[in-house]
C-alpha positions as CSV (number, residue, x, y, z in Angstrom):
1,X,95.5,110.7,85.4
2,X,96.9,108.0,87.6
3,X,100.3,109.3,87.8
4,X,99.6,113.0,88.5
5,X,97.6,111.7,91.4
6,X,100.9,109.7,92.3
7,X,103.0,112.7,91.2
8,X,101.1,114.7,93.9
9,X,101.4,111.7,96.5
10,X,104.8,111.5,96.2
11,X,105.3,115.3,96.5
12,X,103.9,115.4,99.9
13,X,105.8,111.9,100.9
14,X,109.0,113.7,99.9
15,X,108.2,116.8,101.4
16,X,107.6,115.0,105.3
17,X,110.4,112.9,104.2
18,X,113.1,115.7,103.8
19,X,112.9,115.8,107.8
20,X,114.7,112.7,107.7
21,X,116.5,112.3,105.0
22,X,118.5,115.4,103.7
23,X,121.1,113.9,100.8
24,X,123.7,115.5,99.1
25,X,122.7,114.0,96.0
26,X,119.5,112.0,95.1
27,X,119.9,109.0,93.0
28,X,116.5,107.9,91.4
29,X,116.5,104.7,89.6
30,X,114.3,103.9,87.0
31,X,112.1,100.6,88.5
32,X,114.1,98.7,85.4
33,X,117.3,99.3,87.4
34,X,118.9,96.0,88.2
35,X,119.5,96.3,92.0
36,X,122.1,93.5,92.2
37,X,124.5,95.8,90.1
38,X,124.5,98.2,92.7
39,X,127.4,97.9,95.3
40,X,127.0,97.3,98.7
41,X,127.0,99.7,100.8
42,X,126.5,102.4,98.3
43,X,123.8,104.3,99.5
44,X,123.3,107.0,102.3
45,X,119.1,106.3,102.4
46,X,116.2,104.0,100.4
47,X,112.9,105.5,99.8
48,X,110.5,103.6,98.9
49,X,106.6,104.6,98.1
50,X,103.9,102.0,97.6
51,X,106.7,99.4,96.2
52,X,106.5,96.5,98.9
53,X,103.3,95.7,97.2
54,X,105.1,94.0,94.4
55,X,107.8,92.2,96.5
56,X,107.8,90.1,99.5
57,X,109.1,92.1,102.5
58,X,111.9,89.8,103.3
59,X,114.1,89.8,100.2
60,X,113.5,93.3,99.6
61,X,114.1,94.6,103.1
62,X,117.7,92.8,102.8
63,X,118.5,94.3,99.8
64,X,117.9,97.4,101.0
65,X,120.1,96.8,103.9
66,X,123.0,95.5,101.5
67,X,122.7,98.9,99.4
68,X,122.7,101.2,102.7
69,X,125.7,102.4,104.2
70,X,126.3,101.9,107.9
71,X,124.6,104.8,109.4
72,X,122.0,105.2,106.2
73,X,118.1,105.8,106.2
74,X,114.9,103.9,105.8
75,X,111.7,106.0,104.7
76,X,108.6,103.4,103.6
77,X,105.4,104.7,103.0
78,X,103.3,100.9,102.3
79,X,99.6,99.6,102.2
80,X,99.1,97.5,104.9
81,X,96.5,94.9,106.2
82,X,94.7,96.5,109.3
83,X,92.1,93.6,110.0
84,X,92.4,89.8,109.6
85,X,91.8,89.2,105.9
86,X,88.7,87.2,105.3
87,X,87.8,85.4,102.5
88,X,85.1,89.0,101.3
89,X,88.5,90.4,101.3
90,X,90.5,88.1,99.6
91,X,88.4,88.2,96.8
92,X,87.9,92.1,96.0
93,X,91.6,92.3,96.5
94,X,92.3,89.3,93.9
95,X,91.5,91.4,91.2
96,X,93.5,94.7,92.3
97,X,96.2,92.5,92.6
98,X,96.2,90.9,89.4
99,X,95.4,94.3,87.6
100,X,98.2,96.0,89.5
101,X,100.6,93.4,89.5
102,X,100.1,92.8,93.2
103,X,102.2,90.2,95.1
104,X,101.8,90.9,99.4
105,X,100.1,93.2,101.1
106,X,101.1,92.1,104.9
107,X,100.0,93.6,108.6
108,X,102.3,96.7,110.0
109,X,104.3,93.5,112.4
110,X,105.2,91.9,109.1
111,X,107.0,94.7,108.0
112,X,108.7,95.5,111.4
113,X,109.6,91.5,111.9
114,X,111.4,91.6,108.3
115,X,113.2,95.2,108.6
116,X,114.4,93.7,112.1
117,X,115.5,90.7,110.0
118,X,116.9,92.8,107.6
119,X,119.5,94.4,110.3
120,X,117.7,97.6,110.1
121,X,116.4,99.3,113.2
122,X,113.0,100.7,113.3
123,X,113.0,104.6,114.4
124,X,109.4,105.4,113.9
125,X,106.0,103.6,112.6
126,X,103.2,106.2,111.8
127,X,100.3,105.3,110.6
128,X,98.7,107.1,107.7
129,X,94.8,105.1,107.5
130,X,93.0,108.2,108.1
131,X,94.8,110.3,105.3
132,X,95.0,107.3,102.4
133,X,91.7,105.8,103.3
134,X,89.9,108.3,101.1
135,X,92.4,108.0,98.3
136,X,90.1,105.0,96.2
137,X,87.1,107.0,96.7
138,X,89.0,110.6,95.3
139,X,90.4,108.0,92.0
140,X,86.6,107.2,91.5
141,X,85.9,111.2,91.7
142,X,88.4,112.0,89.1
143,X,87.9,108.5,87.1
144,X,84.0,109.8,86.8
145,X,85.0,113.7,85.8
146,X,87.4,111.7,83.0
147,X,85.5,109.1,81.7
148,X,84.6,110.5,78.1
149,X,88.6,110.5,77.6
150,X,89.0,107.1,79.0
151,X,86.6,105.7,77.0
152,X,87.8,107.0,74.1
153,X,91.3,105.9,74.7
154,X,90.6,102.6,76.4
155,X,87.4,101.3,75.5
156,X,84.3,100.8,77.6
157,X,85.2,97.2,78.8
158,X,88.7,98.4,80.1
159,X,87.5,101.6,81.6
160,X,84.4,99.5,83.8
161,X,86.8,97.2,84.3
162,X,89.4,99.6,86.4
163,X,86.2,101.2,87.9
164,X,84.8,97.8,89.1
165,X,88.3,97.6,90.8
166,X,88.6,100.7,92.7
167,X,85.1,100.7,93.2
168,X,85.7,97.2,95.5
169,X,88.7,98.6,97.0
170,X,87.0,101.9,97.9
171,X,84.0,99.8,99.8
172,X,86.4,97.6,101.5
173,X,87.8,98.0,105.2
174,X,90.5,96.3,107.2
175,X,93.2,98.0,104.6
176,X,95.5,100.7,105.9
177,X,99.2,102.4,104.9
178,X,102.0,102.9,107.7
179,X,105.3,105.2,107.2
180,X,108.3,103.4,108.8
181,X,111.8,105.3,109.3
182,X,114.7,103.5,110.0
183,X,118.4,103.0,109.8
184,X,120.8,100.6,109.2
185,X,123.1,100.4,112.6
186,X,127.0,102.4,112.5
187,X,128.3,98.9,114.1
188,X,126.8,95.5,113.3
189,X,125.1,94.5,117.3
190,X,127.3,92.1,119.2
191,X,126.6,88.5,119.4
192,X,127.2,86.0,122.0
């Protein structure tokens, strides 16, 4: 159930993405890939959907930068933190993060500061609030229509278990998601 709701996500990520990315060949990697065998400068553009969840921005964000070619494109589509997180917040979102394997969730500047840091230049930060912000409550909808199933296949305790989750990040406010496009500069910028 989960992933045809990301299958459909992605679909309509991929289709506002193909304004800014249009490859001659798409290279998906499975998330089991080990990135440091990739080459630098091997890629014409990174893609990357709801994945800076389970890294910190920093490291990743150079990575991506070593994999790019000069000239290549950015597309990240990430949760973000909208309000100071307080401690209400820091508790609902302990357990999504330990369910989900969680390690950040950081504020739209963290993200700009470390693609900045990265050597990546920032072309465009949208943000999407008003069109994910619904997205817990719709999991709940479909969770509900699908809980004989689940039940059946998970048990009780796991099924109220993922439901006491979404249900706490459905209720909570001060999250958000952001689409940043970018590029890695042609010419590294002059120093001195």
């Amino acid at each position: 159930m989960l992933a045809r709701l990301a299958y459909l996500a992605v679909t309509n990520v991929l289709a506002a993405v193909s304004a800014f990315v249009t490859p001659k060949r798409l290279t998906r990697l499975p998330s089991s890939f080990a990135v440091d065998a990739v080459g630098h400068a091997s890629f014409d553009a990174v893609l990357i959907l709801e994945t800076t969840l389970h890294f910190m921005p920093e490291p990743l964000f150079a990575e991506m930068a070593r994999v790019l070619r000069p000239g290549g494109r950015v597309v990240i589509e990430t949760p973000c933190v909208r309000a100071p997180l307080t401690d209400e917040m820091r508790s609902r979102l302990a357990a999504y993060f330990d369910m989900f394997q969680v390690l950040s969730v950081e504020p739209e500047e963290a993200y700009t500061r470390a693609l900045r840091a990265a050597g990546l230049e920032i072309e465009a930060t949208e943000d999407l609030t008003e069109h994910t912000e619904p997205f817990y409550g719709r999991i709940l909808e479909r969770f509900d229509c699908h809980r004989d199933e689940l039940t059946a296949e998970y048990g009780v305790e796991a099924v109220e278990r993922v439901e006491s989750v979404i249900s706490n990040c459905a209720a909570m406010s001060g999250m958000g998601s952001i689409l940043l496009t970018g590029f890695k500069p042609a010419f590294p910028p002059l120093t001195g």
